[in-house]
N, C-alpha and C positions, 0 to 999 in steps of 0.2 A: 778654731777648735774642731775638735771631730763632728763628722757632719756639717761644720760649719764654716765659719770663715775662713780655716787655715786649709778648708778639703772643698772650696768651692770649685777648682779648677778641675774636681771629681764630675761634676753636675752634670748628669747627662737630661737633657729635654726632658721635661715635664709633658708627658701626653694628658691630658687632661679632657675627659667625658669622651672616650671612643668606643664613640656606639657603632655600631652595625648598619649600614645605610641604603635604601633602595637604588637599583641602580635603572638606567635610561641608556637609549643606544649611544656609548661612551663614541667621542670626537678624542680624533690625533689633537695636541696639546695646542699646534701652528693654527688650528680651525678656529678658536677661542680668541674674543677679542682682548686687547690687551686691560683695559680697564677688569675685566673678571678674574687676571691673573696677579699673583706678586708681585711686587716691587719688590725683591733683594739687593735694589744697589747701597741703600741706606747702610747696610751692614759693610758690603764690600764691594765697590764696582765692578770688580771682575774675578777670575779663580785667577786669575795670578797675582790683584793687589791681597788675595786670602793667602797667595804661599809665603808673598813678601812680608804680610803681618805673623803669618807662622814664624819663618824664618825671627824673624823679631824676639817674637816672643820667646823661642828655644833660647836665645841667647841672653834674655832677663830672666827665665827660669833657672840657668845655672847660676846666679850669685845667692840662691837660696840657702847656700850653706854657709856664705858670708856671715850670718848670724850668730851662728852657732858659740855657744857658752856664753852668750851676752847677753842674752833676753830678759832676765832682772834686775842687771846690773843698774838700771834707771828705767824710769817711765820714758823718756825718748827712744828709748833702746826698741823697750817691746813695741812700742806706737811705730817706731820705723817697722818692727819685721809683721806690724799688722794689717798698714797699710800696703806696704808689699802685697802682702796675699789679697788684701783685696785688688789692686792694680793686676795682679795677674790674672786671679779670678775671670775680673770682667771681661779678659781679652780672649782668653781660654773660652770662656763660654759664648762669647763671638763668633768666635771661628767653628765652633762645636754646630751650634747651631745652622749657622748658612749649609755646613755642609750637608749637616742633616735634614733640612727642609729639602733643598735641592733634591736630595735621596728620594724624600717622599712622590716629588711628582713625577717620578718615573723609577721605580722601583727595581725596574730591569739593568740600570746603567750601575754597573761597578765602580766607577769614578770615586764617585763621591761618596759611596760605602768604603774604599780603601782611603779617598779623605779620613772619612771617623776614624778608622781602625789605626790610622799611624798618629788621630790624636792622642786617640785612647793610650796607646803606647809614648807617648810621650809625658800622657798626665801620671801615667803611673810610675814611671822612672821618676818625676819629678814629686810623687808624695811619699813615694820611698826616700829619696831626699832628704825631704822636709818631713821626716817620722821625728825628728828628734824635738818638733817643733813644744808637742802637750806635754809630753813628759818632762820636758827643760822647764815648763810654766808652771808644776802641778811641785816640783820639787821646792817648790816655795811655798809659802802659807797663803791664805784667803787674806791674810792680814796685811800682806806687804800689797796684793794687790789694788785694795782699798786706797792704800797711802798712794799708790801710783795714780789709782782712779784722781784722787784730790787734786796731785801735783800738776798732773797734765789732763786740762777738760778735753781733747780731743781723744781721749781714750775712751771716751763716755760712749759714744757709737759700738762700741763695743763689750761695754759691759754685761750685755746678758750674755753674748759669747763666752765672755770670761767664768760669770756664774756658772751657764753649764758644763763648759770643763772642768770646775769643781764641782758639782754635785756630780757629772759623770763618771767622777776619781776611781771607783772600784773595777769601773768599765777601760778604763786606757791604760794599756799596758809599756813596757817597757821601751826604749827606742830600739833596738833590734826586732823585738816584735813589731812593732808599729811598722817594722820596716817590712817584715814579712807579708803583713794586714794587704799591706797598702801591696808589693808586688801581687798577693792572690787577685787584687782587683781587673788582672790581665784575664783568669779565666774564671769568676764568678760568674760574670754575666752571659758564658757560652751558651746556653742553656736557652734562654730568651733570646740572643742572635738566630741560634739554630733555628727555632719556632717561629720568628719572624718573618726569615729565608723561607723556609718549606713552606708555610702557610700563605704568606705573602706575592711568593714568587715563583715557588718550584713544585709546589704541591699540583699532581692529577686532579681535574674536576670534572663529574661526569655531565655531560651532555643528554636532555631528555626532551620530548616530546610532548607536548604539552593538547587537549583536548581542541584546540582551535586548529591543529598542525604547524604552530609557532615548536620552533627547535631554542631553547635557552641552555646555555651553558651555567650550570653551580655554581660557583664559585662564592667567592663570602656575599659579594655585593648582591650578587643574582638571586645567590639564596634569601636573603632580606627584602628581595624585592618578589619571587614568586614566592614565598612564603602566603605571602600576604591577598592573594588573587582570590576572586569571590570564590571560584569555583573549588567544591571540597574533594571533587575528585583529582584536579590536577593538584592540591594540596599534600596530598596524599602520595601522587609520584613525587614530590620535588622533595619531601619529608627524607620518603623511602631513598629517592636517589643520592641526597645530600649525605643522610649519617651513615649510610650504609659503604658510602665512600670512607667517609672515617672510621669504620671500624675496620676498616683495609689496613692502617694505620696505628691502629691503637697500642701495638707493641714500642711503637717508635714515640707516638706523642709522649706514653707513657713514660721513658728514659729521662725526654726533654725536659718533662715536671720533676719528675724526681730528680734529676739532678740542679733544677735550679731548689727542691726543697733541700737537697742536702746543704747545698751553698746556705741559705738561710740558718741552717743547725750548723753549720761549722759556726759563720761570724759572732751567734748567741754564744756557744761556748764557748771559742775562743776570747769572748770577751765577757766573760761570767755572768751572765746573762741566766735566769730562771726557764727562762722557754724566748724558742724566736716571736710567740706575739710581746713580752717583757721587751725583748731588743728594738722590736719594731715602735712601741707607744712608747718607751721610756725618755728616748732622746726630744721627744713633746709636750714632755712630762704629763702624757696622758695616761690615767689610771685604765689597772685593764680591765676594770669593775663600768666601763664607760662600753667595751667593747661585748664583755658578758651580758651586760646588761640590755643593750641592743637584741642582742641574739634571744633571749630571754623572753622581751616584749614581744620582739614579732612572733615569736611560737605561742603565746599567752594569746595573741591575736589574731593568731587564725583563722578565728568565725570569720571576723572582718574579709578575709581575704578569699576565704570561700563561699560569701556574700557576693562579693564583686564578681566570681567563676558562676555564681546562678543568675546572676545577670546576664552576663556573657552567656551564656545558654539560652535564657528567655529568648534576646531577644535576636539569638542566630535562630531560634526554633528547631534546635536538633534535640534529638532521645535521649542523645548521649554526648555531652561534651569532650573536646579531645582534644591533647597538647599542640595539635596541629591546627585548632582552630582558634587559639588566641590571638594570632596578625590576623585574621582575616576582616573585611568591613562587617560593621553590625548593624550598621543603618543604611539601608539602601536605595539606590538612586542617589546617594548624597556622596559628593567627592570633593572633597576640601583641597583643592590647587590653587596655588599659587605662585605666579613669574617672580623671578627673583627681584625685582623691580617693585611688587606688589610686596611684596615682603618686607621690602625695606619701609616703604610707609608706614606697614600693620605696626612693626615693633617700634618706629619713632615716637610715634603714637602712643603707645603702649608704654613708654618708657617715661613720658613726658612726667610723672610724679617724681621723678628723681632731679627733676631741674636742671636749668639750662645747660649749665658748665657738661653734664654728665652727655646731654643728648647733642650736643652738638661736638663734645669727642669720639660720637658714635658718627656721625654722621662724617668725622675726618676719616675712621675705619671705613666707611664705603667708598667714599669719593679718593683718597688718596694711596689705594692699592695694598690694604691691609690683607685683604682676604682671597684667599683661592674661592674658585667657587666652583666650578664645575667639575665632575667626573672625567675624569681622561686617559687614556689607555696605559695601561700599569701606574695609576697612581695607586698610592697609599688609599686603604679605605679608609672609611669611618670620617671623624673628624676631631681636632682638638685646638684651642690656643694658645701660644708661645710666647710669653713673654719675659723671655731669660734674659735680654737684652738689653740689660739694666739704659743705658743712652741711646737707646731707639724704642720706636714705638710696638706694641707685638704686633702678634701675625696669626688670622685663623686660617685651619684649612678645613675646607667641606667638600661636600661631593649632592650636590645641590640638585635634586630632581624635580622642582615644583609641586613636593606632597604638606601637608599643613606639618609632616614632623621636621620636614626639612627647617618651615621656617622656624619652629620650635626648638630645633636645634641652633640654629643661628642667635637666636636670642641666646640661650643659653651659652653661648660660647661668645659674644659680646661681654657677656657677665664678667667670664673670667677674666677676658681681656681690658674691662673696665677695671676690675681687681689690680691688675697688672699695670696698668698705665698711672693710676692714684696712686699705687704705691710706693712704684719706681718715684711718682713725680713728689713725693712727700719725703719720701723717708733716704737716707742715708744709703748708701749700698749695703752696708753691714746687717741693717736693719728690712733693707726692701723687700726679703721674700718673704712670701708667705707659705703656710705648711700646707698640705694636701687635705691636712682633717677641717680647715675654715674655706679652701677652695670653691667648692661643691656651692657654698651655700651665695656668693655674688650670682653663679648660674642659674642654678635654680631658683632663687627671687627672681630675673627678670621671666624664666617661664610662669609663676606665679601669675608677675603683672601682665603677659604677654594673657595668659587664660581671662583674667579679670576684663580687661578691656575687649576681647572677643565676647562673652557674655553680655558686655552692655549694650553691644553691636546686633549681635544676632536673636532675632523673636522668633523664627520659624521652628516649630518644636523637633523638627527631622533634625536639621543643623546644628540644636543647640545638643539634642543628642548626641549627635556626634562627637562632638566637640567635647561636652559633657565624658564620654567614654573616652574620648582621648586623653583629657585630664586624667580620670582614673587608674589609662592603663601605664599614666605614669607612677600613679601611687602603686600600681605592683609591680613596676617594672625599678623604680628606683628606692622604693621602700623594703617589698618583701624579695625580689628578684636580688637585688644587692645583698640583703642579710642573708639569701639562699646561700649566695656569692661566699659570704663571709663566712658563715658556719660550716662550709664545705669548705674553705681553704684553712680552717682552723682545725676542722679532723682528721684533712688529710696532715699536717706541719705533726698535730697529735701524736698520730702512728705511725711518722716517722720518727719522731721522737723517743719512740717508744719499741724501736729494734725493727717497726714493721717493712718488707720493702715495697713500697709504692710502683708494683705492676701496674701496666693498663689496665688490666681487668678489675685490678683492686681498685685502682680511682674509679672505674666507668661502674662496680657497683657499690661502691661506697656515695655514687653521684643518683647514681636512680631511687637509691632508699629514701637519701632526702627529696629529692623533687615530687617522689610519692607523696610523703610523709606533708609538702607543702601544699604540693595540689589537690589534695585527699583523696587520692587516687581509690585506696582500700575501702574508703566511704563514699564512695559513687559519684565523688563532685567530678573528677577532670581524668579521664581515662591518658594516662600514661603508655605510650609505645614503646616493646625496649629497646631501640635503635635510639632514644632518646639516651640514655645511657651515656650517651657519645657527645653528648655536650659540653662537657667538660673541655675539650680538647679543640674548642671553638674561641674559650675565651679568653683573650690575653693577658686579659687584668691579674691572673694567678700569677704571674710571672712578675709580678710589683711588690710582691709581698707586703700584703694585711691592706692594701691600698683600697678595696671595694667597701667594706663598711663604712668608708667616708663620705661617701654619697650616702647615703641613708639617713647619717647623722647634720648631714649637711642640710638635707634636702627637709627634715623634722625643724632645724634649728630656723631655713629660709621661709618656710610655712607661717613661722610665728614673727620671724621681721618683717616679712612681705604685707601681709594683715595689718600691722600697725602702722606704717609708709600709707597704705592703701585709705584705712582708715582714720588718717592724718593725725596722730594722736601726736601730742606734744614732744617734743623733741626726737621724736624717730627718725627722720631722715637725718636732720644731723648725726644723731649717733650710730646709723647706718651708715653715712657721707665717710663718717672717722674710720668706721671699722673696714670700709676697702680702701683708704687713705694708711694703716696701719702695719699693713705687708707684715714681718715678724717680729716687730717692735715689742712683742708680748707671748707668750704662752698661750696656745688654739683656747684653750678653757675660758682663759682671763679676757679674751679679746669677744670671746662672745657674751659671755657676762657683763663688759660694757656697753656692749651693743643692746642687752636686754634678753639672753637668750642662757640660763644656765644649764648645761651638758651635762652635768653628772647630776640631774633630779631626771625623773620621769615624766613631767610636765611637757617639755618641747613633745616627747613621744605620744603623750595622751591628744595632743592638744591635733598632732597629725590626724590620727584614727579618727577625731571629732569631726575634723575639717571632710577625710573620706566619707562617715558615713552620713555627712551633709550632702554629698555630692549623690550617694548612691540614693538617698530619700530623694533629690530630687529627681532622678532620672525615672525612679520606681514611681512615680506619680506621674512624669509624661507618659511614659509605658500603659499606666491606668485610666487618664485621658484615651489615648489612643483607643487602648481596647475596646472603650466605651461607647465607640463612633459606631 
């Protein structure tokens, strides 16, 4: 079905949580022992048993057509041409992925970037193909489907596929179109390739001088990492050096968005769609009264968030807080490192409420070459999990400097990957993935637990500070930093919608108004620089379309699972066990509502703000203590 099983051979890699990472004096790939790097034979022993499996597979993708006019002539009919698509599916997104990871850890080798590109070209010749697939199935009734459902139980794997390509009926159009759909999908994503490229690998980064006479090059990672240095005055150059670079640029980054938002307004109208957030929520049958609604609260709760910015002020002890001083340390003399060795225990540890089955598949992700771990010369920044691989286990990739977010992200990407491996190993392929808007929320629970058992641990009130602020500056960074995210890729999609053309200029000040407007810039809390402006053009997640507001909602929904698991309350863990066991067996809505978590009330969202301004009470009373001495 569209989007679904008959377009899984579409599936391009799930990035999932790519945050921004500090970077450490980066080693050639060969320096790294081998246990810190991937294992990819599991997938393919070598690039040529991947050309042999390509090769392969081009030659089962041609009998796609074989089907054709027969699809309800009997329930065996459709069941052969659904399996089909899953069979290829899973081989397609094999191949997809090895080459794409490979890509990642060296960003510079073209190889295996012209690998993707002649998938890419092959999946699209082959869903131009199989265009005629929805419309051949839609030309029948819901009725005859049912009888099929009865005749034959192995179509049952299938059945909410089938549901949504009926209820998506006013959205799929004809097989000539379809067929069209499916060819644009050759230059849709130009847009986000280009951004990737230039950002990734071809962009200028300038070089500064730092107050120690340390020389550091900008770059994403760099910037992530001197961002964040005590001193406010090298904060200050590395600010000015980084965006000022980008506004070098802003006519070009400019293009890049705009023309991946245009792509977004073609597919909604091409496929009668209200607006591209309607095309983005509808195929999840998520209401867009879930995404308004979001956006709504965190503006209603602002105090909250310029509570935490007079914090952050207190206790840097400046006049004036500034957007440059939000990385920077707030408790001093205190530096949360830890060897990646040490990390691994914290979160075993830390995980152990989820019981045995859970922790001792985390401990096969260390021991059996699940994970990248270190930074290495042109890899991929950031970090995320991949578990496309429906008959293998996934794979994270990190860039791992020994800082407490490092481990924090590990945990976090554990999450997903536990998400991924339960629900490959439960469910069906049909049914195995799961959507992006319940993703968020396996990660974010283990940071939960990962925070909870550090609290039990640490008494010293510097450290708990710490650590304390660290928690929180995840409640701004994935709570209101995301809906910042979201409401700014909602008004720009807006105004394009609406004839406007999406300049640089018009993003970089359509992006300052709001990050004022959040940091309460005009009311004295967080002095905004306008080279900040230029943030926009930093983050990739624009290029997913509507994709950031699901950490928010994620991260609200993990808040209130994580709590209950923690506070052992009766049947939590099982019915958290079920709900990353569930991959998309369900509807995002429905499967957190069995979990215990309903999305479309404001409860998850209250109950977050409660949990924050538990944290900032406590922090405001070490504070007070202190003072006292």
């Amino acid at each position: 079905m569209k989007n679904k099983a008959l377009n899984y051979t579409l599936m391009l890699v799930t990035l999932l949580y790519l945050l921004p990472l500090s970077l450490l004096a980066q080693k050639d790939r060969s320096e790294i022992a081998d246990k810190y790097k991937w294992d990819l034979t599991p997938l393919f022993a070598s690039d040529e048993e991947w050309e042999k499996k390509k090769n392969e597979l081009v030659t089962e993708l041609a009998k796609v057509e074989s089907f054709k006019g027969t699809l309800m002539q009997s329930a065996s009919n459709l069941l052969a041409c659904l399996e089909y698509s899953s069979k290829v599916s899973k081989e397609a997104t094999k191949l997809y992925i090895y080459s794409s990871m490979h890509g990642d850890l060296d960003t510079r080798d073209m190889k295996y970037s012209s690998m993707e590109k002649e998938l890419q070209q092959i999946f699209s010749d082959f869903s131009a193909k199989a265009a005629y697939i929805n419309p051949e199935i839609l030309k029948s009734e819901w009725s005859v489907v049912e009888k099929f459902l009865k005749e034959e139980p192995r179509l049952e794997v299938y059945r909410k596929d089938l549901n949504d390509l009926f209820r998506e009926k006013a959205h799929t159009l004809s097989e000539p179109e379809e067929r069209i759909m499916a060819l644009a999908g050759l230059i849709s994503d130009n847009s986000q390739s280009v951004y990737s490229t230039f950002s990734n690998a071809e962009m200028p980064y300038p070089e500064v001088t730092l107050s120690n006479g340390e020389k550091v090059t900008l770059n994403s990672s760099g910037y992530s990492r001197y961002r964040a240095v005590a001193n406010r005055a090298d904060r200050e150059i590395v600010f000015k050096a980084f965006w000022d670079n980008y506004k070098k640029f802003e006519a070009s980054f400019g293009e890049m968005l705009y023309g991946n938002v245009k792509a977004h307004i073609f597919g909604s109208k091409a496929r009668n769609y209200s607006s591209t957030l309607d095309a983005a929520l509808y195929p999840n049958n998520i209401p867009v009264d879930v995404y308004h609604s979001l956006v709504d609260n965190v503006n209603k709760n602002l105090p909250a968030f310029h509570r935490y910015l007079a914090i952050k002020k207190r206790m840097m002890g400046v006049d004036t807080l500034k957007y440059l001083d939000l990385y920077a340390p707030v408790v001093k003399d205190v530096e949360l490192t830890y060897s990646y060795d040490q990390a691994k225990e914290l979160i075993l540890k830390a995980l152990n409420p989820l019981g045995s089955e859970y922790v001792s598949t985390v401990e096969k992700a260390f021991n059996e070459r699940w994970i990248d771990v270190y930074p290495t010369t042109a890899k991929r920044s950031g970090a995320y999990s991949n578990g496309a691989a429906y008959d293998e286990h996934p794979y994270i990739l990190l860039n791992y400097n020994d800082l407490y977010d490092d481990v924090s992200t590990l945990a976090h990407e554990l999450g997903h990957t536990m998400h991924s491996y339960f629900s490959n190993k439960t469910q069906p392929y049909p049914t195995s993935r799961y959507t992006t808007f319940v993703a968020e929320v396996a990660s974010t629970f283990n940071e939960v637990l990962l925070f909870d058992e550090m609290m039990k641990e640490i008494k010293d009130d510097d450290v708990r500070l710490s650590l304390l602020m660290e928690w929180l500056d995840g409640y701004k960074g994935t709570l209101f930093r995301q809906t910042q995210f979201a409401e700014y890729e909602l008004k720009m999609h807006e105004a394009a919608e609406k004839g406007q053309p999406l300049t640089g200029d018009v993003l970089s000040k359509m992006y300052e108004d709001l990050v004022k407007k959040y940091y309460g810039h005009d009311k004295g809390i967080c002095y905004i620089d306008d080279n900040i402006s230029m943030e926009w053009a930093f983050i990739p997640h624009f290029y997913y379309r509507y994709y950031v507001y699901q950490y928010s909602t994620s991260f609200t929904a993990s808040i209130s699972l994580a709590e209950r698991v923690i506070n052992k309350e009766d049947g939590a863990l099982e019915k958290y066990m079920k709900f990353i066991s569930s991959g998309g067996s369900d509807y995002p809505i429905e499967l957190l509502k069995n979990a215990g978590v309903d999305m479309t009330t404001s409860a998850p969202f209250d109950k977050t703000i409660e949990s924050m301004n538990a944290i900032m009470d406590e922090i405001e009373k070490i504070l007070d203590k202190k003072e006292k001495k």
